[in-house]
N, C-alpha and C positions, 0 to 999 in steps of 0.2 A: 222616927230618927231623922227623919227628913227636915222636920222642924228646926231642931238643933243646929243646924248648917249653919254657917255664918257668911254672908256673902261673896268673901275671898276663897270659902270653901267651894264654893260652886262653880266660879269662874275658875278656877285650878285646872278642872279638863276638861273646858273649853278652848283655853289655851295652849293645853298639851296636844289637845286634834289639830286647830290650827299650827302651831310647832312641827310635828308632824306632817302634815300635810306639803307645807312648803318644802319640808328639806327632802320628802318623795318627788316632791313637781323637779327641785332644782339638780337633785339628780338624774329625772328623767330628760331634760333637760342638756346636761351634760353628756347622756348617754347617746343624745339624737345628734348633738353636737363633734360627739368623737367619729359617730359614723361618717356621717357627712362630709368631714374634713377629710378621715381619710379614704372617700369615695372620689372624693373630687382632685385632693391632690398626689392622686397616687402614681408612681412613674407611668410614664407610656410603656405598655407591653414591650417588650424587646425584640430586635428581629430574630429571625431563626440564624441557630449559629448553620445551617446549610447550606450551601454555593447553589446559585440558580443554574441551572445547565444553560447554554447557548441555542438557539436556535438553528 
């Protein structure tokens, strides 16, 4: 059966792995990207709503 193939038949999922592939990378990608942003611009913790006592 393999004979049969035609050579756009072969290249078909070779194309579809590479396809694949990429749109896995560029959402891993996006995924490393969302963290990042929100690690880095995230507010400054907040103080305590607590009153310091006096010394």
């Amino acid at each position: 059966m393999s004979e049969n193939l035609r050579p756009a038949d072969v290249a078909r999922p070779r194309l579809r792995s590479l396809v694949t592939t990429v749109m896995l990378l560029l959402i891993s990608v996006m995924i490393v990207r969302d963290i990042l942003i929100r690690r880095w611009t995230a507010a400054p913790p907040s103080s305590p709503d607590t009153t310091q006592q006096s010394r």
